[in-house]
KOLTI-69994 format. One line per field, with one value per residue: residue in three letters; x, y, z of N, C-alpha, C in turn. Coordinates in nm, 4 decimals. Layout:
residuo	c(ALA,...)
n_x	c(X,...)
n_y	c(Y,...)
n_z	c(Z,...)
ca_x	c(X,...)
ca_y	c(Y,...)
ca_z	c(Z,...)
c_x	c(X,...)
c_y	c(Y,...)
c_z	c(Z,...)
This chain:
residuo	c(UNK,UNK,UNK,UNK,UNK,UNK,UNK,UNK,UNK,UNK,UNK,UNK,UNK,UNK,UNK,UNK,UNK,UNK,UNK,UNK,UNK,UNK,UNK,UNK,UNK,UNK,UNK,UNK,UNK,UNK,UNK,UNK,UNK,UNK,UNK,UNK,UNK,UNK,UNK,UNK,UNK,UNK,UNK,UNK,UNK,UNK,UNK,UNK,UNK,UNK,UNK,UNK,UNK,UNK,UNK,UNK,UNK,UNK,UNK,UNK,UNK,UNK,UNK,UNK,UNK,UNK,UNK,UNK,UNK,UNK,UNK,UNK,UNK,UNK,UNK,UNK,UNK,UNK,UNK,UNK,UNK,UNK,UNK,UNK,UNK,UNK,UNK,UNK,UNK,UNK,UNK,UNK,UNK,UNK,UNK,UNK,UNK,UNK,UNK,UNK,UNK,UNK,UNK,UNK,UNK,UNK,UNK,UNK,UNK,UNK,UNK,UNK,UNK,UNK,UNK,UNK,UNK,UNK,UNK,UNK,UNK,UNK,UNK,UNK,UNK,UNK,UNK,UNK,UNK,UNK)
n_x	c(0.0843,0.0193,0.2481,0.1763,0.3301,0.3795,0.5458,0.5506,0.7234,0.7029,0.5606,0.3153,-0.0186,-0.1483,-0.3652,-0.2841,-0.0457,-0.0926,-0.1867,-0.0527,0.1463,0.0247,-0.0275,0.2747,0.3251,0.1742,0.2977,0.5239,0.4915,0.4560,0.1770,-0.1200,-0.3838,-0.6448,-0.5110,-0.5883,-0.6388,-0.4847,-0.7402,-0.9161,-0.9667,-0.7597,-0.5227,-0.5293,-0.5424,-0.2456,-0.1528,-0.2436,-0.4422,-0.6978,-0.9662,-1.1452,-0.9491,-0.8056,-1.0031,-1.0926,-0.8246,-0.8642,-1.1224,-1.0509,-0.8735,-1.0255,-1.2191,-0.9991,-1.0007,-0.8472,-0.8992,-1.1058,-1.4225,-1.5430,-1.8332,-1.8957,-1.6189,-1.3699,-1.1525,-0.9921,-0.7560,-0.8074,-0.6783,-0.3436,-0.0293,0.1428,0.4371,0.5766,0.7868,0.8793,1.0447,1.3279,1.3330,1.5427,1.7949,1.7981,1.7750,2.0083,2.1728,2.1185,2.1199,2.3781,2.4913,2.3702,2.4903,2.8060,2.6813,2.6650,2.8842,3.0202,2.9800,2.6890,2.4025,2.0247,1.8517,2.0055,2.0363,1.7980,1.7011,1.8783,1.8552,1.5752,1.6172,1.7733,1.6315,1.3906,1.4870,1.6149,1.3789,1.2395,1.4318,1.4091,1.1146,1.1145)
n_y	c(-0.1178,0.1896,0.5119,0.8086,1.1614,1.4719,1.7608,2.0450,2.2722,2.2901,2.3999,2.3235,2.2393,2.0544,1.8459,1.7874,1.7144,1.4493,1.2953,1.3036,1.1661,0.9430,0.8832,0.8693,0.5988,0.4425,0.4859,0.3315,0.0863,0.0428,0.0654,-0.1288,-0.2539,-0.2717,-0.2614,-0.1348,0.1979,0.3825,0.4676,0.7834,0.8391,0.7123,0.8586,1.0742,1.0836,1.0124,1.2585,1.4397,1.6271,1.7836,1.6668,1.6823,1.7371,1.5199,1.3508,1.5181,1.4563,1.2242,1.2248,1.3478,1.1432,0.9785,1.0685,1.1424,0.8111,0.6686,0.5496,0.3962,0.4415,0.2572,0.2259,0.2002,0.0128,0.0870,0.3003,0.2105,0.1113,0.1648,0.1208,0.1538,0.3648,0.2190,0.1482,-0.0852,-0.0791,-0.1217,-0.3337,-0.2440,-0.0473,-0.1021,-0.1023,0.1383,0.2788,0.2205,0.3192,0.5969,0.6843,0.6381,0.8563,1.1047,1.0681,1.1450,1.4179,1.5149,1.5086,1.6678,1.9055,1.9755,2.1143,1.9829,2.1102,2.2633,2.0403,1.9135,2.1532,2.0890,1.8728,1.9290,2.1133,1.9639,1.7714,1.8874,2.0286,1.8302,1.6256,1.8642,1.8993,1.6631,1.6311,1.8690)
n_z	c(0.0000,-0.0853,0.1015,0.2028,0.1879,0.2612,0.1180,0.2899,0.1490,-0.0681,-0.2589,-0.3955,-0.3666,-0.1456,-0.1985,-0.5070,-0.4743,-0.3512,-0.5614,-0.7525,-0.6283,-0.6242,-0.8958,-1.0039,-0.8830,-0.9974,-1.2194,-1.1392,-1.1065,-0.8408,-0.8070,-0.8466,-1.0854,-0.9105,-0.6357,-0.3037,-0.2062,0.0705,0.3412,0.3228,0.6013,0.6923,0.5639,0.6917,0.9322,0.9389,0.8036,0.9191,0.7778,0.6139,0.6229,0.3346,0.1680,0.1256,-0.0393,-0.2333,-0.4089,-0.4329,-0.5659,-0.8111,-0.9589,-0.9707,-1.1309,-1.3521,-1.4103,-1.2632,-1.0492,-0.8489,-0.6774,-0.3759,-0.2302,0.0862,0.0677,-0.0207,-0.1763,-0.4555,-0.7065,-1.0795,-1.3122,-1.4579,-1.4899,-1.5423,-1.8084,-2.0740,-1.9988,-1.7723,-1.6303,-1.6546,-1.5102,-1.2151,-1.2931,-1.4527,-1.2217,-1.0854,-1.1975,-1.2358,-0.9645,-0.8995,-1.0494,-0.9084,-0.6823,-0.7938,-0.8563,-0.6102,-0.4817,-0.6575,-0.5458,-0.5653,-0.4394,-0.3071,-0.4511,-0.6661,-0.8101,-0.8487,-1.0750,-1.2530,-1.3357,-1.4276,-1.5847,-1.8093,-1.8463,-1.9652,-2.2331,-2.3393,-2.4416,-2.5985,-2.8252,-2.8878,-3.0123,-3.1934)
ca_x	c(0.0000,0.1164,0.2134,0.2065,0.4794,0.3910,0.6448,0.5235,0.7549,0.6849,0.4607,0.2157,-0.1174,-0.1263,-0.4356,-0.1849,0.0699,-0.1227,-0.2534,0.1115,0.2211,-0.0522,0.0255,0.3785,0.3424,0.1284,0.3998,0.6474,0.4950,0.4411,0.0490,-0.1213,-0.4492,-0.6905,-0.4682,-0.6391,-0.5650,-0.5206,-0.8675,-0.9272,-0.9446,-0.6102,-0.4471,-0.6036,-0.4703,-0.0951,-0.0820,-0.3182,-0.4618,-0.8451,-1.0674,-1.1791,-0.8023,-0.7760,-1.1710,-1.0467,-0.7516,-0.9190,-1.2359,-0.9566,-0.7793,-1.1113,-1.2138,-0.9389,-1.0031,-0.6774,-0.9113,-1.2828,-1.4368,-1.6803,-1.9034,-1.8114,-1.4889,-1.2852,-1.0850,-0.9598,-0.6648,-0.8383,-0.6107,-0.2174,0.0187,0.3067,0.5127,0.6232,0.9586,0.8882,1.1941,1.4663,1.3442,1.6443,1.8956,1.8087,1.7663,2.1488,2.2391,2.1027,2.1979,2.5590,2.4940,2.3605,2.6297,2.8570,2.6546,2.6656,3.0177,3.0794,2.9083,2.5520,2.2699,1.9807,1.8125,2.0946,2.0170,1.6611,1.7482,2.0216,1.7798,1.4580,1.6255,1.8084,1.4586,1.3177,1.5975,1.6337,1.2832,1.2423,1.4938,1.3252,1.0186,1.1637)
ca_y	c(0.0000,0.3632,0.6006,0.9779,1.2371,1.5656,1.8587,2.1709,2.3947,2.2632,2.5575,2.2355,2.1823,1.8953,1.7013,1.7669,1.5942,1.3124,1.2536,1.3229,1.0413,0.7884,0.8686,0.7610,0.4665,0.3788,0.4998,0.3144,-0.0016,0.0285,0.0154,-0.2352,-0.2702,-0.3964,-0.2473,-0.0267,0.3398,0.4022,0.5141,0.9099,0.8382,0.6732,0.9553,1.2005,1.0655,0.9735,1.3544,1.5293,1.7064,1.8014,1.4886,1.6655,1.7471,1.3615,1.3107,1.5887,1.4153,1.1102,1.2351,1.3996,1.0307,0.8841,1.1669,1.1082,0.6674,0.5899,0.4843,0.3636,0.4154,0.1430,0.2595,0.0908,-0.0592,0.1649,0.3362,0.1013,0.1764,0.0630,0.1772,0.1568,0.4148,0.1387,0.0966,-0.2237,-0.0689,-0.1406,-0.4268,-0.1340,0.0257,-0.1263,-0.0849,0.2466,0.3615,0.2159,0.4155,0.7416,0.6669,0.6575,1.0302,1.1760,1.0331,1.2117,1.5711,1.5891,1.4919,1.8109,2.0160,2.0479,2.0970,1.9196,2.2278,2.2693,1.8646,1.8998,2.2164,2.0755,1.7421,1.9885,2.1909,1.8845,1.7128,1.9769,2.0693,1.6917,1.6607,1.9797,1.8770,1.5103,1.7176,1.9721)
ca_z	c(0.0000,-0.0796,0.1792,0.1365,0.2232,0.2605,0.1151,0.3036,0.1054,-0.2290,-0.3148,-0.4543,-0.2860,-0.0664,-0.2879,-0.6094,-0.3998,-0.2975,-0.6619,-0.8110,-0.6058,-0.7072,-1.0512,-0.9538,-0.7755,-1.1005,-1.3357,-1.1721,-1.1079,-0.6806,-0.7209,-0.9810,-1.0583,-0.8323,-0.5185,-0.2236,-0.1338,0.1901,0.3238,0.3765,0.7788,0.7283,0.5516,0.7846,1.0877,0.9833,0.8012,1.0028,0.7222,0.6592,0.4768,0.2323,0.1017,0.0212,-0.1088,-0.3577,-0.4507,-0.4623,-0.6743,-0.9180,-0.9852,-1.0142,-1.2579,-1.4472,-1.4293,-1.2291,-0.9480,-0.8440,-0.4899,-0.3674,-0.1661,0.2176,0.0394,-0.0189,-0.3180,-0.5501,-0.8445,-1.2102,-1.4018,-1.4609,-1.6156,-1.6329,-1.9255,-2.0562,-1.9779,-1.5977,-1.6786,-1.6982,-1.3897,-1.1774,-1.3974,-1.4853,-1.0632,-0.9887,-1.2976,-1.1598,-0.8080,-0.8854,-1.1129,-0.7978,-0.5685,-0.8645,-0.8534,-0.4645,-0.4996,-0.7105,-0.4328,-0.6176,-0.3511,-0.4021,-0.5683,-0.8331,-0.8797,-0.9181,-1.1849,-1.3471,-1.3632,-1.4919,-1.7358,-1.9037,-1.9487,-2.0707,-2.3232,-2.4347,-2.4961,-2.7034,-2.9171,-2.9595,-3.0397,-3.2710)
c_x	c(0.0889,0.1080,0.2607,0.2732,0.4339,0.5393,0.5661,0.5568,0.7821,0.6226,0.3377,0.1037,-0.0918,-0.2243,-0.3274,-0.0995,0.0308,-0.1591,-0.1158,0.1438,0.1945,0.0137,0.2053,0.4170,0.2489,0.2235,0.5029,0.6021,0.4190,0.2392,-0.0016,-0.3063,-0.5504,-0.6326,-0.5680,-0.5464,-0.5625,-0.6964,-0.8284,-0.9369,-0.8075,-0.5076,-0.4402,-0.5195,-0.3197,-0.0258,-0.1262,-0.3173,-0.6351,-0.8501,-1.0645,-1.0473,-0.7621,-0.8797,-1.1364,-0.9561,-0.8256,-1.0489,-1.1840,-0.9028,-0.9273,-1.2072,-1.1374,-0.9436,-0.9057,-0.7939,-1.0899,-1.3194,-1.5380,-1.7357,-1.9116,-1.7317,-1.4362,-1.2452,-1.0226,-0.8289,-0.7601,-0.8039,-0.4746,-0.1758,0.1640,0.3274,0.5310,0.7812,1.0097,1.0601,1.2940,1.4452,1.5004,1.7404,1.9325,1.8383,1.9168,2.2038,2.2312,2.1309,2.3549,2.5567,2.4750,2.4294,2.7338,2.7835,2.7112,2.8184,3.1259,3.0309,2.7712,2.4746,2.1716,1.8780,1.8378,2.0717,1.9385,1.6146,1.8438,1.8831,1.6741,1.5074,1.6876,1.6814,1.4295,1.3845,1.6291,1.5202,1.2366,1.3345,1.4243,1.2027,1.0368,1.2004)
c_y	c(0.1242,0.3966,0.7319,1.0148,1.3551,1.6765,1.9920,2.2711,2.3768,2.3869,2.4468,2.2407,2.0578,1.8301,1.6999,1.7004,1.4610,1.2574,1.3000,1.1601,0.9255,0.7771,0.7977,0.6850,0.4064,0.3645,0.3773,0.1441,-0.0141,-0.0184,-0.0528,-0.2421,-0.3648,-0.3679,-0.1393,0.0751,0.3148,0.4584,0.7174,0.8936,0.8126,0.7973,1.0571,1.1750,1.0395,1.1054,1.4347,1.6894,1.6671,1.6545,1.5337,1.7486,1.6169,1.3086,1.3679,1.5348,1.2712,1.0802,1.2826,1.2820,0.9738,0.9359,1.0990,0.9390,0.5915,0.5216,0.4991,0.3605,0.3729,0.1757,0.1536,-0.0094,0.0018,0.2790,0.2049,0.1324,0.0557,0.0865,0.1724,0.2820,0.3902,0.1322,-0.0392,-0.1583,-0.0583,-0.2435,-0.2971,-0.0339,0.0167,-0.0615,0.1034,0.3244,0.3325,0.3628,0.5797,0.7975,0.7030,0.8558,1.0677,1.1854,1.1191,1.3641,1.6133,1.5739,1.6084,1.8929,2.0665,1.9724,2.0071,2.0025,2.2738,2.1422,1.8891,2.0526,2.1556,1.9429,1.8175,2.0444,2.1059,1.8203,1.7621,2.0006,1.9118,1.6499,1.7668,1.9374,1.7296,1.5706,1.7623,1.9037)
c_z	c(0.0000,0.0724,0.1889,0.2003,0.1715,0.2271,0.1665,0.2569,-0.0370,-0.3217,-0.3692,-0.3644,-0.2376,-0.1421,-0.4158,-0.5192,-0.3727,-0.4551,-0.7379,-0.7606,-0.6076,-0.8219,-1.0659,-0.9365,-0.9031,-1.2147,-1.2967,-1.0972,-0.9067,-0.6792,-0.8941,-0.9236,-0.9939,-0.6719,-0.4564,-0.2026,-0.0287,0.2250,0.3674,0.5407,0.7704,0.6984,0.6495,0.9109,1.0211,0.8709,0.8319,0.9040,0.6979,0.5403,0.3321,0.1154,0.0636,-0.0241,-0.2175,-0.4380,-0.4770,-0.5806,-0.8168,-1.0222,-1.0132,-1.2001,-1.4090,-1.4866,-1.3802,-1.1341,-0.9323,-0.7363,-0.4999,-0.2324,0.0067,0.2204,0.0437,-0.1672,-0.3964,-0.6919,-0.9615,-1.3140,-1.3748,-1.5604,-1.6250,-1.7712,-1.9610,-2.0143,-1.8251,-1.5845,-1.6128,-1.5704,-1.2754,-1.1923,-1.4445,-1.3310,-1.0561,-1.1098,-1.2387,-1.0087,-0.7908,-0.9710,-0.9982,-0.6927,-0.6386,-0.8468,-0.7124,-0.4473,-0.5541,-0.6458,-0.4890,-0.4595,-0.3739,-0.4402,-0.6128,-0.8539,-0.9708,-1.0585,-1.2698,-1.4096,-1.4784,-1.6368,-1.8701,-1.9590,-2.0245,-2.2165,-2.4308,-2.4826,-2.5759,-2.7879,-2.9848,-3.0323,-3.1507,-3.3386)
């Protein structure tokens, strides 16, 4: 089962955060369909944030078809947005593990990482694009 992680100084809303990190945990294989959310009481109590800040996030994901709530079951994921290239997950994490052990190594913070990380995406994608 997922479990959420508040960034208070993200500048993000906390339901975008909680529905970021489904999408996540779908992207990257952690939730599969057919798995339970936590329930909105559960979130509530272990980030002591209001209900209807994870009903929102939860009616957002269902909106969109990632997820189905059953009425005195729960939430439900019915939907995946794995790849078949779940395989290469591994492989690809030691790979980026050792880069980041290399940035902090050259004295990058980790908000020159997560810039250095953003603006290369962006920049290598635009060119795939273009």
């Amino acid at each position: 089962m997922i479990e959420f992680h508040l960034d208070p100084h993200s500048g993000v809303a906390t339901y975008l955060q909680i529905v970021q990190q489904v999408k996540e945990a779908l992207r990257l294989g952690v939730l599969d369909v057919g798995d339970q959310l936590p329930t909105v009481r559960e979130v509530v109590a272990d980030l002591a944030i209001n209900p209807n800040t994870v009903a929102k996030a939860y009616r957002d994901l269902e909106r969109e078809g990632l997820v189905v709530a059953q009425q005195g079951r729960g939430t439900f994921v019915a939907s995946t947005l794995a790849t078949s290239s779940l395989h290469h997950h591994v492989a690809l994490r030691g790979e980026f593990e050792r880069w980041l052990a290399s940035a902090r190594h050259a004295g990058l913070d980790e908000e020159s990482i997560r810039a250095l990380i953003s603006t290369t995406l962006r920049e290598a994608l635009g060119r795939r694009v273009a």
